[in-house]
DRENLO-107603 format. One record per atom (N, C-alpha, C, CB): residue number from 1; atom name; x, y negated, z. Coordinates in steps of 0.02 Angstrom, whole numbers. Atoms other than C-alpha are relative to their C-alpha. Glycine has a CB too. Layout:
# residues N
{n=NUM; atom=CA; u=X; v=Y; w=Z}
...
***
This chain:
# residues 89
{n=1; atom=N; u=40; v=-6; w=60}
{n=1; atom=CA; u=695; v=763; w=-19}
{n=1; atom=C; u=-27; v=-69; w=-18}
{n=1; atom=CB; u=-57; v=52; w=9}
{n=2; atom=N; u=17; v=62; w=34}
{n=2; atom=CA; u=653; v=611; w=-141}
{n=2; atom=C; u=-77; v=7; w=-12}
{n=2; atom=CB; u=44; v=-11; w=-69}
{n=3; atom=N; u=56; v=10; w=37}
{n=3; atom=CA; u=476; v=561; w=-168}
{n=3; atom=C; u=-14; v=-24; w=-43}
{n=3; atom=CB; u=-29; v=-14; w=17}
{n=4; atom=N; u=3; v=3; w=66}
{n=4; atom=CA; u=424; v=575; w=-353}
{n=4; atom=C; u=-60; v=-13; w=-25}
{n=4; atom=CB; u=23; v=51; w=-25}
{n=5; atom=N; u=51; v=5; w=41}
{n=5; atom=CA; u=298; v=499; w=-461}
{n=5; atom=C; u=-49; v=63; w=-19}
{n=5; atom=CB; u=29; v=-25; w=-53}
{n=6; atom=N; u=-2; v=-63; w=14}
{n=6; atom=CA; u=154; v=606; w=-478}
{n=6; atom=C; u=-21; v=4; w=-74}
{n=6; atom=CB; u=-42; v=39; w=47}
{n=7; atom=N; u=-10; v=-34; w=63}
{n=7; atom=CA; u=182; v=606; w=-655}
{n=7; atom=C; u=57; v=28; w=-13}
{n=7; atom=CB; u=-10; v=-35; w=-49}
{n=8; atom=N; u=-46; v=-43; w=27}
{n=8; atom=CA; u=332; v=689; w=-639}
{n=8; atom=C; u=-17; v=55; w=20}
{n=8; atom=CB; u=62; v=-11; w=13}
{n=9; atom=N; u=19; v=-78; w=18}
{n=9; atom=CA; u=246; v=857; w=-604}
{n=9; atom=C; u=-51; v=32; w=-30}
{n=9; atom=CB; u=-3; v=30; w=45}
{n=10; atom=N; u=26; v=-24; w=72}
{n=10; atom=CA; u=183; v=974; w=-704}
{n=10; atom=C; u=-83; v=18; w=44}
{n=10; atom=CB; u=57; v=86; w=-48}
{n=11; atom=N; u=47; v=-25; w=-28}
{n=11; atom=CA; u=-9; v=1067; w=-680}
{n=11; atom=C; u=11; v=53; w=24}
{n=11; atom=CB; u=-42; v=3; w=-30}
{n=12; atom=N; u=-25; v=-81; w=-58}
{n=12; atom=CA; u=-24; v=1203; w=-549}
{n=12; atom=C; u=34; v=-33; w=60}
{n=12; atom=CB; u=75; v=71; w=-40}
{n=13; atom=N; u=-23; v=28; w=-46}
{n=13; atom=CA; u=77; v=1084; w=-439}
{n=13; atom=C; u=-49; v=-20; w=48}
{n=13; atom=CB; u=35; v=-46; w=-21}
{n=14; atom=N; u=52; v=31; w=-52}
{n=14; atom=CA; u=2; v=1055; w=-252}
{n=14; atom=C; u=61; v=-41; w=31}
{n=14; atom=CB; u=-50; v=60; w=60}
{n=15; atom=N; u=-59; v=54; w=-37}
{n=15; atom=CA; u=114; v=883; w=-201}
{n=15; atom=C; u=-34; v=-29; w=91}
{n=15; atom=CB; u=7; v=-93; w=-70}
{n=16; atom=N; u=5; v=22; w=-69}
{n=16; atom=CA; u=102; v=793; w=-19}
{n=16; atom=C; u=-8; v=-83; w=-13}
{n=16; atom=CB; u=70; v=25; w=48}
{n=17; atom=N; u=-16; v=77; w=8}
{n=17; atom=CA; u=67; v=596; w=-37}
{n=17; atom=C; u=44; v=-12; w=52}
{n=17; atom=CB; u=-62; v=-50; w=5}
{n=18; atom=N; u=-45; v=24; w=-58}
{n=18; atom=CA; u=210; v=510; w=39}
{n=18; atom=C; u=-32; v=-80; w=-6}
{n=18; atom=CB; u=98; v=11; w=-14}
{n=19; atom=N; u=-4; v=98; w=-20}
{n=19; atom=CA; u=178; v=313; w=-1}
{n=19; atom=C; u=-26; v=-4; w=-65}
{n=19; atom=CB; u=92; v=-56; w=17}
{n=20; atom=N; u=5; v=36; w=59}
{n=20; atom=CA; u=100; v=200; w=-127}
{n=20; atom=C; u=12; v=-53; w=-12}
{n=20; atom=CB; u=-41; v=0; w=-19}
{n=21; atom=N; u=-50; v=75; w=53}
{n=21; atom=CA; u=173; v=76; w=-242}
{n=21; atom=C; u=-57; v=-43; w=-27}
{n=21; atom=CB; u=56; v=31; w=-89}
{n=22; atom=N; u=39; v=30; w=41}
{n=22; atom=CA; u=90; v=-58; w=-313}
{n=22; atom=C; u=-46; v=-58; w=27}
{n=22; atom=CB; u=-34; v=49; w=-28}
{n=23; atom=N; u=10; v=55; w=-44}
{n=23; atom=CA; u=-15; v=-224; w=-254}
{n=23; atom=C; u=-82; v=31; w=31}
{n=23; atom=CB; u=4; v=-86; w=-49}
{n=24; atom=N; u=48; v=4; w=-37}
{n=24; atom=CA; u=-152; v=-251; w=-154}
{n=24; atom=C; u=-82; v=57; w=-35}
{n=24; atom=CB; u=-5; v=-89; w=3}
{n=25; atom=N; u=45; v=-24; w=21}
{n=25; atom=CA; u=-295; v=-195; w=-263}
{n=25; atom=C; u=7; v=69; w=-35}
{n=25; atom=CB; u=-22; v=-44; w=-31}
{n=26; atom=N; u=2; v=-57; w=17}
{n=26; atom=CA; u=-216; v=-34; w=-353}
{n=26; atom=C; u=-6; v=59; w=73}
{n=26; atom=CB; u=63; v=2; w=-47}
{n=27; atom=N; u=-6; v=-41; w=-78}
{n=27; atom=CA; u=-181; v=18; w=-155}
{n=27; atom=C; u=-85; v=20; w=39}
{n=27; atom=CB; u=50; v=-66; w=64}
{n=28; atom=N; u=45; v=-16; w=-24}
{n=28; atom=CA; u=-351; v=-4; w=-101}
{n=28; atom=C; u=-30; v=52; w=-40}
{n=28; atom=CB; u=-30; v=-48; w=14}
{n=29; atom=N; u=22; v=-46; w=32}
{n=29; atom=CA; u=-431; v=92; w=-252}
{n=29; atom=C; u=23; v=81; w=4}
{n=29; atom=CB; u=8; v=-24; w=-55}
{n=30; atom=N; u=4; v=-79; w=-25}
{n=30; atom=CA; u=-330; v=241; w=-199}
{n=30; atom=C; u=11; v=38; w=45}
{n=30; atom=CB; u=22; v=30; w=-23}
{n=31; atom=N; u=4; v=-32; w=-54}
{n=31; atom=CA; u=-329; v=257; w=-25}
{n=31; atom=C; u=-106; v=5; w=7}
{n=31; atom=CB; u=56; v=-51; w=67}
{n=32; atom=N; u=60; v=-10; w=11}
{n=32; atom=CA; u=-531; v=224; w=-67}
{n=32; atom=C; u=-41; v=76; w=-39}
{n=32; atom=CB; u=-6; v=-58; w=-34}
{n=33; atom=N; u=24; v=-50; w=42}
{n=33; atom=CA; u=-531; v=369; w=-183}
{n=33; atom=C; u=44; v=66; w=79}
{n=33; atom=CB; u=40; v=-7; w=-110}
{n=34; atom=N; u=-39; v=-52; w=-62}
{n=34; atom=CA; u=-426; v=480; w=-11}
{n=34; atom=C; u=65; v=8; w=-17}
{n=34; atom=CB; u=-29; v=82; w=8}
{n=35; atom=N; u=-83; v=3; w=11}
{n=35; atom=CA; u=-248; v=466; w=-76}
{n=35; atom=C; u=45; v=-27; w=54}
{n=35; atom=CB; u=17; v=-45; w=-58}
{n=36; atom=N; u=-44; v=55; w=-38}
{n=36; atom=CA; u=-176; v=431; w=81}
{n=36; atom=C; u=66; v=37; w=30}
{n=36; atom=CB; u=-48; v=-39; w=67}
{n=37; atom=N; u=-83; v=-29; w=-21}
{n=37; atom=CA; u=6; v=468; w=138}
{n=37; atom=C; u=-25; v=62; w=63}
{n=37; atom=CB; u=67; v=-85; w=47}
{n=38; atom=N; u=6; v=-68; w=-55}
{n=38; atom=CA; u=0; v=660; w=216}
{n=38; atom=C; u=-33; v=38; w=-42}
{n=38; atom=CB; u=-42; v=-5; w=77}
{n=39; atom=N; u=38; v=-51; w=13}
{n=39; atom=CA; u=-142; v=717; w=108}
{n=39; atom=C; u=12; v=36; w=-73}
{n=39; atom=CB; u=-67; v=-25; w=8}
{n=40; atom=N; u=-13; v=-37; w=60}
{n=40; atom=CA; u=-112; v=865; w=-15}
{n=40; atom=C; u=-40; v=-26; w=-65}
{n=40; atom=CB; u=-17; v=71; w=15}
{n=41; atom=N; u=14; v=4; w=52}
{n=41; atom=CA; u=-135; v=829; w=-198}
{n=41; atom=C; u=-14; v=57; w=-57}
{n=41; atom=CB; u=37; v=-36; w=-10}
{n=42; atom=N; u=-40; v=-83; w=48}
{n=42; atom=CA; u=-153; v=984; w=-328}
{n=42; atom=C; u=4; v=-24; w=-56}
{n=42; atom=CB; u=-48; v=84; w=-12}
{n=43; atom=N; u=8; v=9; w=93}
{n=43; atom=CA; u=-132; v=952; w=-515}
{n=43; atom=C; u=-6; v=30; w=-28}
{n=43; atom=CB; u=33; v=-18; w=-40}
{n=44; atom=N; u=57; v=-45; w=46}
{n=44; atom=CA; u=-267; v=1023; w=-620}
{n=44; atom=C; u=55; v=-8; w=-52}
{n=44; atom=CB; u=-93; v=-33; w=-21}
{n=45; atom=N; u=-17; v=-25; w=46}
{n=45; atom=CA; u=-217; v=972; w=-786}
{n=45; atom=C; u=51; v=-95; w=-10}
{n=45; atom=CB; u=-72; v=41; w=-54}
{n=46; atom=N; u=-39; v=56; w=27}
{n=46; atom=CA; u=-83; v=867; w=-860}
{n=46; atom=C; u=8; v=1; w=-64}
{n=46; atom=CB; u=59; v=-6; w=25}
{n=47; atom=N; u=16; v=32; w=73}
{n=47; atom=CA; u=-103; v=803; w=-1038}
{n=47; atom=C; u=52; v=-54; w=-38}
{n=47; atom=CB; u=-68; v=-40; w=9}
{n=48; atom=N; u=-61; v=53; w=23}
{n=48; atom=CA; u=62; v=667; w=-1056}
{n=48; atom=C; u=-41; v=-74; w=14}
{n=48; atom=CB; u=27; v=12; w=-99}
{n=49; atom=N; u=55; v=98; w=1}
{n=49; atom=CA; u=-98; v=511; w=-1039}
{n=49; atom=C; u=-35; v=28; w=91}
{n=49; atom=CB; u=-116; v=-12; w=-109}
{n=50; atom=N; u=51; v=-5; w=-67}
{n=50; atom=CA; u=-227; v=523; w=-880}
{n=50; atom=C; u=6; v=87; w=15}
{n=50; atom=CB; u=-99; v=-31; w=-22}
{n=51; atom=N; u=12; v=-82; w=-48}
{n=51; atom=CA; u=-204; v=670; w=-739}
{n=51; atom=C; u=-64; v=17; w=10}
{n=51; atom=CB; u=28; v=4; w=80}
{n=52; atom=N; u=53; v=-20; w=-17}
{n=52; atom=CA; u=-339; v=768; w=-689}
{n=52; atom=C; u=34; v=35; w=78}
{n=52; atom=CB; u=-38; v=47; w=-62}
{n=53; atom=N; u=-18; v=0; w=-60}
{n=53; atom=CA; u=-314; v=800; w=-488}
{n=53; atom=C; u=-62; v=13; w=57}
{n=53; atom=CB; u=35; v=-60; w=6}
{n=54; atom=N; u=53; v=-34; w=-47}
{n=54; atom=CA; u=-404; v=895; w=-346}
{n=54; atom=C; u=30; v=-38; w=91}
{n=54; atom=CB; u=10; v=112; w=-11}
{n=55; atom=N; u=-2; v=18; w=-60}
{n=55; atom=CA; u=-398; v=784; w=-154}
{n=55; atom=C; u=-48; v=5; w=20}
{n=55; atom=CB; u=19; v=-48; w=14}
{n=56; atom=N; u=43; v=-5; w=-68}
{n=56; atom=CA; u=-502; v=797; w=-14}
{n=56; atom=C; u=-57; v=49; w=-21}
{n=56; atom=CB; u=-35; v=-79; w=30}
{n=57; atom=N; u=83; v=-41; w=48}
{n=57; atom=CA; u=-608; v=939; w=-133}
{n=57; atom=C; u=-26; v=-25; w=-19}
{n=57; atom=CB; u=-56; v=34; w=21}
{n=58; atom=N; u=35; v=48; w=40}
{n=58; atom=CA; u=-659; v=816; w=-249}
{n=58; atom=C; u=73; v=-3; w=-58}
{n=58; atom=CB; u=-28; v=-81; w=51}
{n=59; atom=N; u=-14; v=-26; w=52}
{n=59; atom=CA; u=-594; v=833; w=-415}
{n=59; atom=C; u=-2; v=-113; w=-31}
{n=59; atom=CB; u=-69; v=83; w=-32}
{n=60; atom=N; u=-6; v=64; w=31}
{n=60; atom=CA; u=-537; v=635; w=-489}
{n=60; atom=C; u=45; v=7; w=-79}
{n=60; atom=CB; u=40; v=-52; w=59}
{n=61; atom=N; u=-47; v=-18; w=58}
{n=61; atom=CA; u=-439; v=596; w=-667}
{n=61; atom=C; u=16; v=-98; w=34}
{n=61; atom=CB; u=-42; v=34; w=-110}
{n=62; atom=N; u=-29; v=63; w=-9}
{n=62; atom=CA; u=-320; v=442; w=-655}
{n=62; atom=C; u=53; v=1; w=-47}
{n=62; atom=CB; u=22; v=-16; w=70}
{n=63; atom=N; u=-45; v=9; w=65}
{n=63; atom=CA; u=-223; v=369; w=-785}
{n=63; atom=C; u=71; v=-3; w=33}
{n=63; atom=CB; u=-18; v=-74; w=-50}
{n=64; atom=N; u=-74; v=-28; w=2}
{n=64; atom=CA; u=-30; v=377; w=-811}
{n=64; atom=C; u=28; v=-81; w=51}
{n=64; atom=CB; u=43; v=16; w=-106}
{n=65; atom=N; u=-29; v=88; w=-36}
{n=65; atom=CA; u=5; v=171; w=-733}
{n=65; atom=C; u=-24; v=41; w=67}
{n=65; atom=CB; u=-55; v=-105; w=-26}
{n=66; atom=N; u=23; v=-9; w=-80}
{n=66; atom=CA; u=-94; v=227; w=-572}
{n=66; atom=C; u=38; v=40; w=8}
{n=66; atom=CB; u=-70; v=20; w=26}
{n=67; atom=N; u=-41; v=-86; w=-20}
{n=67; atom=CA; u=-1; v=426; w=-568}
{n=67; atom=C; u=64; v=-38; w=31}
{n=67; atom=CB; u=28; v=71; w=-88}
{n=68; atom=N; u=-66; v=37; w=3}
{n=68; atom=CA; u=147; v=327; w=-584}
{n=68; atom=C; u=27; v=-46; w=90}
{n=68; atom=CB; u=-17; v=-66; w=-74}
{n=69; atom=N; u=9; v=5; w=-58}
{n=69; atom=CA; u=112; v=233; w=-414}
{n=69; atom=C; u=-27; v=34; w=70}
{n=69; atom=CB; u=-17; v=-32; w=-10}
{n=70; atom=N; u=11; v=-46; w=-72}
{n=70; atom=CA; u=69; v=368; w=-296}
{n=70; atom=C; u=84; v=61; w=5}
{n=70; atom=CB; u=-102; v=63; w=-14}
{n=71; atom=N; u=-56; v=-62; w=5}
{n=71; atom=CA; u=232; v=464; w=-238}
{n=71; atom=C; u=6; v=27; w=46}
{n=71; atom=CB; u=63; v=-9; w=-15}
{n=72; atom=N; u=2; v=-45; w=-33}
{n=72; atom=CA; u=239; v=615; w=-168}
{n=72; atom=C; u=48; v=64; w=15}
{n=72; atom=CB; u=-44; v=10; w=-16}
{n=73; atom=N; u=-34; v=-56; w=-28}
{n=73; atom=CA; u=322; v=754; w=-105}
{n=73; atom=C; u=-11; v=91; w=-23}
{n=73; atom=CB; u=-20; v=-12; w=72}
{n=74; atom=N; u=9; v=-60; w=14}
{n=74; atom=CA; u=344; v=949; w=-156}
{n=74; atom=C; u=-62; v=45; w=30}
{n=74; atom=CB; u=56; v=23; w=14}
{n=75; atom=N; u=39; v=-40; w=-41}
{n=75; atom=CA; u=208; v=1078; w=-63}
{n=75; atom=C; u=-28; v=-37; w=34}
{n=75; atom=CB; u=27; v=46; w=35}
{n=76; atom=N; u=58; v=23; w=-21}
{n=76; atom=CA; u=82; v=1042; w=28}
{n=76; atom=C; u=-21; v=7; w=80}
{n=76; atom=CB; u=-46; v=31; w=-43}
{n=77; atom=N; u=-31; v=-11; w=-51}
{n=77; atom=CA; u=87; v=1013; w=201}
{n=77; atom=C; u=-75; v=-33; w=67}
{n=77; atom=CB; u=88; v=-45; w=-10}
{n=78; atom=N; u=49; v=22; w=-38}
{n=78; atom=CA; u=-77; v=986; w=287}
{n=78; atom=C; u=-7; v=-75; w=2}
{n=78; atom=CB; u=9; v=27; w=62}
{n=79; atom=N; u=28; v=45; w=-24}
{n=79; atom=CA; u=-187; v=823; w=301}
{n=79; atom=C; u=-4; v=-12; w=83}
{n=79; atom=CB; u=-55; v=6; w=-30}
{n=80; atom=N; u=11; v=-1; w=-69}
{n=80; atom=CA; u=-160; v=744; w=455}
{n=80; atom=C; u=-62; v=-22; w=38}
{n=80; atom=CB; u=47; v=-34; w=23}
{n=81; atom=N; u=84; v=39; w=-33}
{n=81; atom=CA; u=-322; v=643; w=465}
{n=81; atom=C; u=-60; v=28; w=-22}
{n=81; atom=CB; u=-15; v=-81; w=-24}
{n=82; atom=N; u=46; v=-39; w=19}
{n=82; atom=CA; u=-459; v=756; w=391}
{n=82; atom=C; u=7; v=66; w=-7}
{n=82; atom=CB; u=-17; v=-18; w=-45}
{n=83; atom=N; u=-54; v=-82; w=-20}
{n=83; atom=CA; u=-340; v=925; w=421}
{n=83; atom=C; u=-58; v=29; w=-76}
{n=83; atom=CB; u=-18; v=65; w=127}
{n=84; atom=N; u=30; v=-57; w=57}
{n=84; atom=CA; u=-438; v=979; w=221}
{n=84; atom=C; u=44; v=53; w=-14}
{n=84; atom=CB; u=-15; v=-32; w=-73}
{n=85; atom=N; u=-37; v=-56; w=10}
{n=85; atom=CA; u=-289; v=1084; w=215}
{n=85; atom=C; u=44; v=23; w=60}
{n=85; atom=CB; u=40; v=-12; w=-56}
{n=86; atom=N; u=-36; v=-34; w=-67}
{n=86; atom=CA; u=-209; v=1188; w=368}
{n=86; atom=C; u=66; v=-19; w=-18}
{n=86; atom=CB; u=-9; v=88; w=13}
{n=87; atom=N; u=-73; v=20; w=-1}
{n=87; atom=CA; u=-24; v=1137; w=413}
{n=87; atom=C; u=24; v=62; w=-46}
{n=87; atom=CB; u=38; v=-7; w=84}
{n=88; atom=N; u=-29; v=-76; w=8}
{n=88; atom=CA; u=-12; v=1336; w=381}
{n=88; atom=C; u=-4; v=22; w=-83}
{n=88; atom=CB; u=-53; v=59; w=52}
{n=89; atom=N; u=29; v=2; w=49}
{n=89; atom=CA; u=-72; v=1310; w=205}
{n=89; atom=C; u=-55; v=46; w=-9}
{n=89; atom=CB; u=41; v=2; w=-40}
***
């Protein structure tokens, strides 16, 4: 399985961060905000401009350049470092 921009899915989607793209300072801002490779993502609402997105039970909006650099994976597969979501879902 390919990891996909998460603007390529729609709302209702719960993705898996696999890796982020992008330099030094977009990386820190979103492993700062909990975006970090393992932890489930859900997608509230998608609009075509800025996501609206539920991690670590905290509710963020991030525009379409940033979405664009976080890629992730289908379902949702437990946090390994703050376990907010059971392996078991």
């Amino acid at each position: 399985m390919t990891p996909k921009p998460l603007t390529d899915y729609p709302a209702g989607s719960t993705v898996t961060v696999s890796e982020i793209c992008g330099g030094c300072k977009a990386r820190s801002r979103m492993l700062a905000l909990g975006l970090t490779p393992g932890c489930p993502v859900e997608i509230l609402s998608d609009g075509g401009g800025p996501k609206r997105i539920r991690v670590r039970g905290c509710e963020v909006v991030m525009g379409h350049g940033e979405c664009e650099k976080i890629l992730a994976l289908d379902g949702e597969r437990g946090c390994p470092i703050c376990k907010c979501v059971s392996a078991s879902g």
